[in-house]
C-alpha positions as CSV (number, residue, x, y, z in Angstrom):
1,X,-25.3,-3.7,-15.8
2,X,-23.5,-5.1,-19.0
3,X,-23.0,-8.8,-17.7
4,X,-20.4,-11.7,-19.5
5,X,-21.9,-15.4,-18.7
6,X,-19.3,-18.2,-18.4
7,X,-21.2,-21.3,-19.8
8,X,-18.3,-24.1,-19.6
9,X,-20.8,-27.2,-20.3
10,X,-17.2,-27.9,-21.6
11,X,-15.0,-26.2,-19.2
12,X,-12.7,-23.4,-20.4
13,X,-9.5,-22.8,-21.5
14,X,-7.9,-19.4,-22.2
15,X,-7.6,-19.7,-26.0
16,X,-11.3,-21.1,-26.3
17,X,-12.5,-17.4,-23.4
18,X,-10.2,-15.0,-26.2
19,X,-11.9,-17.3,-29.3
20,X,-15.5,-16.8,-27.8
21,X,-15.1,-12.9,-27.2
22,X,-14.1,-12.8,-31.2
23,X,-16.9,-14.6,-31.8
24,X,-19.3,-12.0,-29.7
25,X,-18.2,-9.0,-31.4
26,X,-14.4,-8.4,-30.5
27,X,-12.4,-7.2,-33.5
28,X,-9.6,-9.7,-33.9
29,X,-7.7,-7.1,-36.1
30,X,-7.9,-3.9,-33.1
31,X,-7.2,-7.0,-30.5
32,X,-3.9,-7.5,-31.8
33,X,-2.6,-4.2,-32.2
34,X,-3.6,-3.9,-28.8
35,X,-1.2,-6.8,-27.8
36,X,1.0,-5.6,-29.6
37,X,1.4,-2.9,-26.6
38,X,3.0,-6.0,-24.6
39,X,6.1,-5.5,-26.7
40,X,6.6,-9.5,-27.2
41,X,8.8,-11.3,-29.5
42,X,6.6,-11.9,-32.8
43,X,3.2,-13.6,-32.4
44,X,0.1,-13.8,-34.7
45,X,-3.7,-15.1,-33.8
46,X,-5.1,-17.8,-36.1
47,X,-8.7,-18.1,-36.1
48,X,-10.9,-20.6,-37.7
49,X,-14.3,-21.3,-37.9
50,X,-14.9,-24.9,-37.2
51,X,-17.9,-27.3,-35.8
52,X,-17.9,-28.7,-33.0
53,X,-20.8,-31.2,-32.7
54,X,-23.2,-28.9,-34.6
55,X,-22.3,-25.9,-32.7
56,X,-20.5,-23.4,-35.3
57,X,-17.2,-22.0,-33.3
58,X,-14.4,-19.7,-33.8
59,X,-11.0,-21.8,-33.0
60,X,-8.0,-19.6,-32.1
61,X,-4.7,-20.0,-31.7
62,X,-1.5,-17.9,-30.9
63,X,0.8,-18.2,-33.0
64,X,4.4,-18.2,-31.8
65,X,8.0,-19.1,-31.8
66,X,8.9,-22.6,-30.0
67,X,9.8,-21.3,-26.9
68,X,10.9,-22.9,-23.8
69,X,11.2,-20.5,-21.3
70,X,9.7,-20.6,-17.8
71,X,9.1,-17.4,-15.7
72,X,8.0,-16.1,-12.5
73,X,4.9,-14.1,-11.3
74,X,7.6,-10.9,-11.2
75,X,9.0,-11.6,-14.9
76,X,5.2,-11.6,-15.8
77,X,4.0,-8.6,-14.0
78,X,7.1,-6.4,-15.5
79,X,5.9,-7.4,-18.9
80,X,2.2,-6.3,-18.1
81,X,3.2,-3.3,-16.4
82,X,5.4,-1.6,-18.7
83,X,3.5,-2.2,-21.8
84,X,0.7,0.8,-23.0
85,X,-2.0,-0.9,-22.2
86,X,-4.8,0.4,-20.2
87,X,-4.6,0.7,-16.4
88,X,-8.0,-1.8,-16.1
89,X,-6.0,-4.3,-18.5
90,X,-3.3,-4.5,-16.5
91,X,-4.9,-4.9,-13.3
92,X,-6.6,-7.6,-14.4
93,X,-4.6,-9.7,-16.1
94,X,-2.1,-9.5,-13.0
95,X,-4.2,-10.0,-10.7
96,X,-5.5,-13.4,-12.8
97,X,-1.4,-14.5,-13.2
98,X,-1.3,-13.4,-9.3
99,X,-4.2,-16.0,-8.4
100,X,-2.7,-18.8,-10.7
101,X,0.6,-18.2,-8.8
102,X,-1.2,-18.2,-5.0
103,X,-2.5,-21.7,-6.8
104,X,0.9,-22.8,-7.6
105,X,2.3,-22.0,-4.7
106,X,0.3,-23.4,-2.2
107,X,0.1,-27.0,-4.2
108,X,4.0,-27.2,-4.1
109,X,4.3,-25.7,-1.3
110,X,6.6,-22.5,-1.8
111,X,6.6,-19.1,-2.2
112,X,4.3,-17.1,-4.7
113,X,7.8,-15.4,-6.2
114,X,9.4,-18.9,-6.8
115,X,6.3,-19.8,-8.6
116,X,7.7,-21.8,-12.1
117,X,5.1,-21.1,-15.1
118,X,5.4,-24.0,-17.2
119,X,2.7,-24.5,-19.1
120,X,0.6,-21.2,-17.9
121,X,4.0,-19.0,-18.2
122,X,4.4,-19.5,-21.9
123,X,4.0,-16.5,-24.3
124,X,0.6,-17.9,-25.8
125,X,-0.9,-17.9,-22.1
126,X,0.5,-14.5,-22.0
127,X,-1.6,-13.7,-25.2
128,X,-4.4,-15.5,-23.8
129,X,-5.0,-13.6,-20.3
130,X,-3.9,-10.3,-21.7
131,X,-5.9,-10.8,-24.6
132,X,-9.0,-11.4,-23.2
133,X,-9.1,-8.7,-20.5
134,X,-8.7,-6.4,-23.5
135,X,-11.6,-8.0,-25.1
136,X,-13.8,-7.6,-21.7
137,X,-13.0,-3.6,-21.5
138,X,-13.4,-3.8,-25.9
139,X,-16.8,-5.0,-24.8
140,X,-17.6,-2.9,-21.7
141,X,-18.1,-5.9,-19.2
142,X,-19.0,-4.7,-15.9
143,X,-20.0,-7.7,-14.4
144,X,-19.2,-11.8,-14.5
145,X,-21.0,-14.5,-13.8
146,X,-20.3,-18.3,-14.5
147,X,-22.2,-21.4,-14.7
148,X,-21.1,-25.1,-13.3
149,X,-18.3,-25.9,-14.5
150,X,-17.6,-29.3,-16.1
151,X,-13.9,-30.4,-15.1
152,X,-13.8,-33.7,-17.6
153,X,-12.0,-36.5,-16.3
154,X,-8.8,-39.0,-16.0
155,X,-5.4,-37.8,-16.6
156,X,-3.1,-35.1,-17.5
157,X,0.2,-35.5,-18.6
158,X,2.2,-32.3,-17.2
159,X,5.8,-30.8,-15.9
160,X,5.7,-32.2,-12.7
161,X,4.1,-35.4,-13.8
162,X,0.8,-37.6,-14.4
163,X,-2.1,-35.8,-12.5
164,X,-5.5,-36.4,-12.4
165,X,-8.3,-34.6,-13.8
166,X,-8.8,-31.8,-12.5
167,X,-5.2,-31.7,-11.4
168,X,-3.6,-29.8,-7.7
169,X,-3.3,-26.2,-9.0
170,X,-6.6,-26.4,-10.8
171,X,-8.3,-28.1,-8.0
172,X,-7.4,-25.3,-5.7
173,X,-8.2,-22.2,-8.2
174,X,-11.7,-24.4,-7.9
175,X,-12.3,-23.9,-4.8
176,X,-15.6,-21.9,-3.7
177,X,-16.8,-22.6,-7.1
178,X,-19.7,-25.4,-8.3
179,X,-17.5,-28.3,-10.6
180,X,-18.7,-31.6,-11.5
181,X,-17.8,-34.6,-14.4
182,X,-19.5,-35.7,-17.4
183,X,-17.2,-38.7,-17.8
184,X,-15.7,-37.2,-21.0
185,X,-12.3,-37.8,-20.8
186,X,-9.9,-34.9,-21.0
187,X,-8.7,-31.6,-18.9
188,X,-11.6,-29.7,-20.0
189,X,-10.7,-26.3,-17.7
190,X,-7.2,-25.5,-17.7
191,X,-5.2,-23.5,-15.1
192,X,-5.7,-20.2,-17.5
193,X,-9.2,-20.4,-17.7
194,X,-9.6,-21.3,-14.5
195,X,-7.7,-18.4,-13.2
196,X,-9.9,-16.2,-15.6
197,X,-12.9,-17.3,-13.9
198,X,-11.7,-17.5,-10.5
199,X,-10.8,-14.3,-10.3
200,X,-13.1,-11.8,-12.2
201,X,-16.1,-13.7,-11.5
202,X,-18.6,-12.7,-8.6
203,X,-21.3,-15.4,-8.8
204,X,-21.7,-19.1,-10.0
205,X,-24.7,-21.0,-11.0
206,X,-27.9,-20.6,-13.3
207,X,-28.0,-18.0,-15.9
208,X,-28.8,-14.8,-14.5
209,X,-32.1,-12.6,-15.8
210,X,-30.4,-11.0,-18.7
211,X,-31.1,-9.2,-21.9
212,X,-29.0,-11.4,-24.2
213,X,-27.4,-8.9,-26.7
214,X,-24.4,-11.0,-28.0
215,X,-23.3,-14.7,-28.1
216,X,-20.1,-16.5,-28.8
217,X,-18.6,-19.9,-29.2
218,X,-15.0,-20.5,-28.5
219,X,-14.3,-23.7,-29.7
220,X,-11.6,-26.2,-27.4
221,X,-8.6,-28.2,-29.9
222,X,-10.0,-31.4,-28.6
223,X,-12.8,-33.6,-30.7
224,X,-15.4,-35.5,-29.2
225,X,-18.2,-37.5,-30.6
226,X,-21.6,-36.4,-29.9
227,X,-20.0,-33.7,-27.6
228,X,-19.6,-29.8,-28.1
229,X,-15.9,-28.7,-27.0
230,X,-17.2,-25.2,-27.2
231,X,-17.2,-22.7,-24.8
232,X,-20.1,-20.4,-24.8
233,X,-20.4,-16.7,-23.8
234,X,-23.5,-14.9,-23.0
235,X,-23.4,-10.4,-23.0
236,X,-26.4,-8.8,-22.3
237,X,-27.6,-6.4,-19.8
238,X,-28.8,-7.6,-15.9
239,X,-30.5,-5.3,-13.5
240,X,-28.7,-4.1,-10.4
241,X,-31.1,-1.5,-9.5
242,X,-34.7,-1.6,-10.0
243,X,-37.7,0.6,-8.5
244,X,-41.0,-1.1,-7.4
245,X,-43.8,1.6,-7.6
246,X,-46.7,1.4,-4.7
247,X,-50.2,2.1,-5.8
248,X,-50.3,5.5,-3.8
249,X,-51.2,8.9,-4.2
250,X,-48.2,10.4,-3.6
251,X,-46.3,8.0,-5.5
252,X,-43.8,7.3,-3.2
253,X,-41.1,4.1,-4.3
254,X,-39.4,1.9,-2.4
255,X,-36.0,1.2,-3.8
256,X,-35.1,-2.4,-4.8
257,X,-31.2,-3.4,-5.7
258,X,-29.7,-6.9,-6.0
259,X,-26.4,-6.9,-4.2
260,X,-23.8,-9.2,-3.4
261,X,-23.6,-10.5,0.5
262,X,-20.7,-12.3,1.6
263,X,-19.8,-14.5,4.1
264,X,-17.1,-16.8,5.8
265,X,-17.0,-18.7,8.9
266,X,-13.9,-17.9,11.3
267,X,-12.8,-19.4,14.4
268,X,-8.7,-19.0,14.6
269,X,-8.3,-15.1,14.6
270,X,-8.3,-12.1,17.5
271,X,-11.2,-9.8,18.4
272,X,-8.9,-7.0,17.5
273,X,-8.7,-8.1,13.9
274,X,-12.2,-9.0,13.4
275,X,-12.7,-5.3,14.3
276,X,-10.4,-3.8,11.9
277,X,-11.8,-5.7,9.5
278,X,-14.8,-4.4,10.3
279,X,-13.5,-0.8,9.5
280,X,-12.1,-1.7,7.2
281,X,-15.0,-3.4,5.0
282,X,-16.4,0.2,5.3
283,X,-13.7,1.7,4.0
284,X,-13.5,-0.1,0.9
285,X,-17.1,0.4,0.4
286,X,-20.0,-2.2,2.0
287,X,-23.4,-0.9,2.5
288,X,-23.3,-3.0,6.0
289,X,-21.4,-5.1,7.5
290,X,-22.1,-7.5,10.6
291,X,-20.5,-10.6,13.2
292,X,-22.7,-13.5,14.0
293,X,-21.2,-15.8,17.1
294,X,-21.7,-19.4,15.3
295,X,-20.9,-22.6,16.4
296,X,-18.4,-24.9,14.1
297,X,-17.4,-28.3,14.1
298,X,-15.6,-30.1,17.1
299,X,-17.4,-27.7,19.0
300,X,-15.3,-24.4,18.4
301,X,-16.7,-21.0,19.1
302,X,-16.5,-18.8,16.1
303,X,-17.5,-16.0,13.9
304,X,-19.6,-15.4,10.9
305,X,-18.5,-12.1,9.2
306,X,-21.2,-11.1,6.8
307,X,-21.1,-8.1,4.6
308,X,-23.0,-6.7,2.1
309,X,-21.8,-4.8,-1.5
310,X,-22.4,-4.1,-4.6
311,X,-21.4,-6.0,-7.4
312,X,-19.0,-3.8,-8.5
313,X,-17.4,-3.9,-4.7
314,X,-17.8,-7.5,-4.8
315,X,-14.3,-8.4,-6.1
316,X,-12.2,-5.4,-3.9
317,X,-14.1,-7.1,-0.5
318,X,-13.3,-10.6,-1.5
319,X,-9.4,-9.5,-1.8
320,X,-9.7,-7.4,1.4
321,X,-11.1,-10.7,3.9
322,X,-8.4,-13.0,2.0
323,X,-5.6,-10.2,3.2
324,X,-6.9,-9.2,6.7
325,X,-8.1,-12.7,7.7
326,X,-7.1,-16.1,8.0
327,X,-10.2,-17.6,6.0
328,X,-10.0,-19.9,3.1
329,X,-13.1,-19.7,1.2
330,X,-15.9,-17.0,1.0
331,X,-19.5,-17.8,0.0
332,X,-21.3,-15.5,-2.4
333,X,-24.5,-15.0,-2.4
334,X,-26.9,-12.8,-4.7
335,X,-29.6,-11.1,-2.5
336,X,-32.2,-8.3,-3.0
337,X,-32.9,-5.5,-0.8
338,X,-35.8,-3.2,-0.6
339,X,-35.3,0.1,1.0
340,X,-37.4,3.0,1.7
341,X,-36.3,6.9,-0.4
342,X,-34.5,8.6,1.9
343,X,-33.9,12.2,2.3
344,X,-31.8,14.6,4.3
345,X,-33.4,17.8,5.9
346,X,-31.2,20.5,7.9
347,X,-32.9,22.1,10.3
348,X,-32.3,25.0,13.3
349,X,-32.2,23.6,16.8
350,X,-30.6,25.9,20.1
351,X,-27.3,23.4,19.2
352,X,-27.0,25.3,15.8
353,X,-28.0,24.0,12.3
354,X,-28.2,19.5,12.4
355,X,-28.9,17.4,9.6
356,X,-32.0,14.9,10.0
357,X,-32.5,11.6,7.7
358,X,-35.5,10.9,7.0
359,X,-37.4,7.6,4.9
360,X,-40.9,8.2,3.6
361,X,-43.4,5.5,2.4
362,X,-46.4,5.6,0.9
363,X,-46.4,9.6,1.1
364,X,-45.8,9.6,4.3
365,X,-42.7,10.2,6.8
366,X,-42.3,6.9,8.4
367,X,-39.4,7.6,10.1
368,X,-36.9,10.4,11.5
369,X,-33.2,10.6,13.0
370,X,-30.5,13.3,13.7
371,X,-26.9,12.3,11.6
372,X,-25.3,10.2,14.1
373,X,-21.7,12.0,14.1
374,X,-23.3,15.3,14.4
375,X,-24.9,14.6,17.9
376,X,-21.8,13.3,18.8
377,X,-19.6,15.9,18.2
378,X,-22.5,18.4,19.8
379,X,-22.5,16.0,22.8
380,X,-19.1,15.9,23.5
381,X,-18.6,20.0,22.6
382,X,-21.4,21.1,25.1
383,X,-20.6,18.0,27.6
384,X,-24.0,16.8,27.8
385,X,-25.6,13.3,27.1
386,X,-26.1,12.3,23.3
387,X,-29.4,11.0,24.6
388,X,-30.4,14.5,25.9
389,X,-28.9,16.0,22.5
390,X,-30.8,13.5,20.0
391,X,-33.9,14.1,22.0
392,X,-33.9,18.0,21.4
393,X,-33.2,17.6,17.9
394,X,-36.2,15.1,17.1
395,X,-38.2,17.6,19.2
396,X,-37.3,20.9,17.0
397,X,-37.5,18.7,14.1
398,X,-41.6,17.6,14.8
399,X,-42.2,20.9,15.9
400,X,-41.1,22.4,12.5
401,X,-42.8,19.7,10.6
402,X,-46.0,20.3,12.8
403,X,-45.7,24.4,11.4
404,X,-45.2,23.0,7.6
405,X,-41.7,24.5,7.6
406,X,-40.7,20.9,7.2
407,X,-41.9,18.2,4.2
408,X,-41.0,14.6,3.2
409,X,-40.9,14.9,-0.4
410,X,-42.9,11.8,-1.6
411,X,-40.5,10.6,-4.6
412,X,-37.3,8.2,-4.5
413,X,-34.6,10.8,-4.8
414,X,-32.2,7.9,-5.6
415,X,-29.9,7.6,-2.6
416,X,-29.6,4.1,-1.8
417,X,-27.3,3.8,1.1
């Protein structure tokens, strides 16, 4: 899976994300013309290559009219939406403005539509956001990951006042994610850049296992001593899907995938809603999904709703609990799962032709059972017990196995569900 590494041992800002992704391999020449599908007053992007510390960078910056206008989330969305760009673009870059604003809003303490953009609602944060989703789809990232993220520290002079370091709409687009301070002084991650992260990536910490193809160094405005404003990106290939092979004759496989589990603690919402989100995490696509009765502070009953996804359903499930459910944060967590290769037989019983599953290991069938909706259906058609119905289909199932009419095939067919 082609994988983008956020390494902000100096934080991030949105000019230093677009700067790196030039850097890695992004044409700065078909970038533009692609921004220039945003149909915006004349803007150009500058880069340089600078140093920072010893680290050789690419600097950008967007180049634009003085311009004092604040929008809203709506303003901003209607410029996204009725430019050229690609559908992928789009939905990116509002769903990043859309997080910033849920940010916003909950630090002042109004509504996501009456959201201000001072400082993020500028044209050049336009550039920035737009710009480098175009640069992730230029790239083909399919996954993002992010390290610790150094903050800095002190204060920030801004619209609404003198904040600290990191200040209230930062703070909160923070939250869930692993932050700590160097002491160098200075916003090192701004509410762009944080918004980037916050809402495209699907894991934090260590770098991954990857197959490093491309590196880049985006490069911050701000010059330290001894200290590397730089911003670096790592692309390269991870594994989300890997076979282990067992020493066997038959060569059977067992199926191995890294997948992203979720999980949130709840103790303040109905038993009805905590079932429709349980449908509902099916729906959108988990592999499983289960409640845990859990035990919370000040002695409160509650629920752990865990569920498990691929990487790729990571972000869609994270939007869903954060809609149907009153949580605040979600943890996620990179697991592995090893699964036997499954197969699905259809076979003749006195009920008519019923599908079986059946898992193999080690060339042999380890294990048997009749599709679940199917002996319902038959159960509820004939009016006799699913019990009595699952029981006569494992029986015509042995019995054809027993007369060779029915064979696990030894090999990982690749279904993984």
């Amino acid at each position: 899976m082609r994988t983008l590494y956020f390494d902000c041992f100096a934080g991030a800002s949105g000019n230093m994300i677009l700067g790196a992704l030039i850097a890695a391999g992004v044409n700065a020449d078909e970038l533009s013309k692609e921004l220039g599908k945003l149909r915006l007053p004349d803007f150009a992007l500058r880069t340089e290559k600078v140093d920072r510390s010893g680290i050789a960078s690419l600097h950008l910056t967007v180049q634009i009219a003085d311009e004092k206008k604040h929008r809203h989330l709506p303003e901003i969305e209607n410029i996204i939406r009725r430019s050229d760009l690609s559908v992928s673009v789009k939905e990116r870059a509002i769903a990043i403005f859309s997080r910033l604003a849920a940010a916003e809003a909950a630090v002042h303490g109004i509504e996501v539509e009456k959201v201000h953009f001072h400082e993020v609602g500028a044209m050049d944060a336009i550039v920035d956001v737009v710009g480098a989703c175009i640069g992730f789809e230029m790239l083909g990232i399919e996954r993002f990951v992010c390290s610790k993220i150094n903050v800095g520290s002190g204060f920030v002079k801004m619209a609404h006042g003198t904040y600290p370091v990191p200040p209230p709409a930062v703070a909160k687009l923070l939250e869930g994610m692993p932050i700590y301070s160097t002491g160098i002084e200075g916003e090192l991650i701004t509410p762009t850049g944080a918004a980037i992260i916050a809402t495209l990536c699907e894991s934090y910490g260590p770098l991954p296992e990857i197959l490093v193809e491309k590196t880049g160094h985006g490069a911050g405005t701000r010059i330290y001593e001894g200290f590397p404003n730089v911003l670096r990106l790592m692309i390269g290939e991870t594994e989300s899907l890997k076979t282990d092979r067992h020493p066997n004759q038959a060569g059977n496989e067992t199926l191995s995938e890294k997948l992203s589990l979720l999980e949130t603690n709840i103790d303040d919402i109905s038993p009805q809603v905590l079932g429709f989100v349980l449908e509902r995490a099916f729906e959108v696509g988990a592999l499983d999904a289960w409640f845990t009765p859990i035990q919370m502070k000040k002695n409160r009953p509650a629920v752990k709703v865990s569920i498990l996804c691929s990487f790729e359903k990571q972000a869609a499930m994270i939007e869903m609990l954060y809609s149907e459910t009153s949580t605040l944060g979600i943890r996620t967590i990179e697991t592995e799962r090893n699964s036997l290769p499954r197969e699905e037989v259809e076979i003749e019983t006195s009920f008519g032709k019923v599908s079986v599953k059946t898992a193999g290991f080690r060339g042999a069938l380890v294990n048997a059972m009749p599709e679940y909706e199917q002996v319902k259906r038959i159960a509820i058609e004939k009016g006799i017990p699913f019990r009595q119905v699952q029981s006569e289909v494992l029986a015509s199932f042995e019995k054809m196995k027993n007369d060779g009419q029915v064979k696990f095939r030894a090999h990982n067919n690749g279904k993984k569900n």
